[in-house]
C-alpha positions in Angstrom: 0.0 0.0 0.0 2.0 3.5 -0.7 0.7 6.9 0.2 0.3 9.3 -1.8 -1.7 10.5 -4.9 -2.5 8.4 -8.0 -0.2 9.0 -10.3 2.6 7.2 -10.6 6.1 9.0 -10.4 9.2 7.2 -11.5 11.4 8.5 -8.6 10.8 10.4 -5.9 11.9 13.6 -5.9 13.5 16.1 -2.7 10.9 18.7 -1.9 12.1 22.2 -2.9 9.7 24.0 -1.3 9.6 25.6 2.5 6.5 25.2 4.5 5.4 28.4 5.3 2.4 27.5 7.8 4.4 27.0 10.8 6.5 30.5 10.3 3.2 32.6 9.6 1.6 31.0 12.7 4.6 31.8 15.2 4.1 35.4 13.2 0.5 35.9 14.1 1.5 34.6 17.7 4.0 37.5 18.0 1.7 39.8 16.5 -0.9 38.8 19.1 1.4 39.2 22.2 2.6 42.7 21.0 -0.7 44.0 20.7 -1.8 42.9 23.9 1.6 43.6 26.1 2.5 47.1 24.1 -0.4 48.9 26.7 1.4 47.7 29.6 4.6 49.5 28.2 2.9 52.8 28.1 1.1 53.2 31.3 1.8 56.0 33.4 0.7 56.7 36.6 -1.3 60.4 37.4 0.2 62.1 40.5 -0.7 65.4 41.7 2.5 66.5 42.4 2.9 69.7 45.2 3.4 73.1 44.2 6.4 74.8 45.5 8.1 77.8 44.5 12.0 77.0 44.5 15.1 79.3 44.6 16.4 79.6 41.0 19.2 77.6 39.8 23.1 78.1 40.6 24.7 80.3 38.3 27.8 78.3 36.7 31.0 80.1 37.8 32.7 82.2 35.1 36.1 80.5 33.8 39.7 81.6 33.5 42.1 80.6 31.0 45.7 80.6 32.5 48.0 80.1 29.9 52.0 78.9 30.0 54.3 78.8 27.8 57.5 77.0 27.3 59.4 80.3 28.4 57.3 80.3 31.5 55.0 83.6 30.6 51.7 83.7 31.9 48.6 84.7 29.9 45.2 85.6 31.7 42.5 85.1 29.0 45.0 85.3 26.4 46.6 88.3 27.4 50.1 88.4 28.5 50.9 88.9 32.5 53.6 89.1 35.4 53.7 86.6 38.1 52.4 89.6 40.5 49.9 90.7 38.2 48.8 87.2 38.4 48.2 87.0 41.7 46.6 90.2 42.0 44.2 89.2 39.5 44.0 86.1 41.3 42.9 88.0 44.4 40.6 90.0 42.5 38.5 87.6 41.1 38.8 85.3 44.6 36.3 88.1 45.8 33.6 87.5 43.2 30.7 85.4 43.7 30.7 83.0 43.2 34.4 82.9 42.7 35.8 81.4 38.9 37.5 78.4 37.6 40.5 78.4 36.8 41.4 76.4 33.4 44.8 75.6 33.2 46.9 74.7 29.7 50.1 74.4 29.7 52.8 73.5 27.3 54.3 70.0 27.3 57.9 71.2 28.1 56.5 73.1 31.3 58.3 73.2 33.8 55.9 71.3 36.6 57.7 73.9 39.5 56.1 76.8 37.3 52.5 74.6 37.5 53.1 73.9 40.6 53.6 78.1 41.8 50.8 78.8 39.9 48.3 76.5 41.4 49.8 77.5 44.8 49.4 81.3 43.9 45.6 80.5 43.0 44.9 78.7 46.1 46.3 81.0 48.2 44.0 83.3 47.4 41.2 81.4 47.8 40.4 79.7 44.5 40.0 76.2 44.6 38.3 74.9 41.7 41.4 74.4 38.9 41.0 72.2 35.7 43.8 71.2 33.3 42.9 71.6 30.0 44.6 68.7 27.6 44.8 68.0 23.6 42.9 64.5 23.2 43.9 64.1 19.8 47.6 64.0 20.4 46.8 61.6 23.7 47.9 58.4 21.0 50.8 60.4 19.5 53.2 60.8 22.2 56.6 59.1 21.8 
């Protein structure tokens, strides 16, 4: 007894084809749990939420550029200074509220005594908040 249809094939050939039922019905399935679990996603909870009138934000201190070059000058915002004017300026702006950071570049081939002064001068008069400032891009480049 064989299975099959009535007609009589010679030899039985591989089937080239990919039954599609089974992937369409895990689709649908998919399709069904999505719709039903995307609500759940997006529920948000109503809160009456109490009305208070708060102080306004902190002003974000105003920022220095100190400046040294391999010869040891000293440039304030791009403009050339003494040591003294330094820390006078220094002083100055100490008293300011709130008081300023200071940003800090200096040259590779800085002497780190001159750094050193420098950040000593600034906290000595009361600034505490220093940054260096570095070039990222030659961070892979150094011999």
């Amino acid at each position: 007894m064989a299975f099959g249809g009535f007609e009589k094939k010679p030899a039985q050939a591989p089937m080239a084809e990919i039954n599609m039922t089974p992937l369409i019905d895990v689709m649908l399935v998919l399709l069904v749990i999505f719709i039903i679990t995307a609500p759940l996603f997006t529920h948000a909870i109503r809160l009456e939420l109490p009305r208070v009138a708060a102080a306004p934000a902190p002003q974000t201190p105003r920022m220095i550029t100190l400046s040294l070059d391999a010869a040891n000058r000293i440039y304030w915002d791009g403009t050339a200074i003494t040591a003294e004017q330094m820390r006078t300026d220094f002083a100055a702006a100490a008293r300011s509220d709130p008081p300023p950071e200071i940003q800090l570049r200096a040259e590779r081939s800085t002497r780190y005594e001159v750094i050193a002064q420098v950040m000593g001068a600034a906290q000595q008069a009361g600034l505490a908040r220093i940054g260096f400032v570095t070039d990222p891009s030659a961070a892979g480049n150094a011999h």
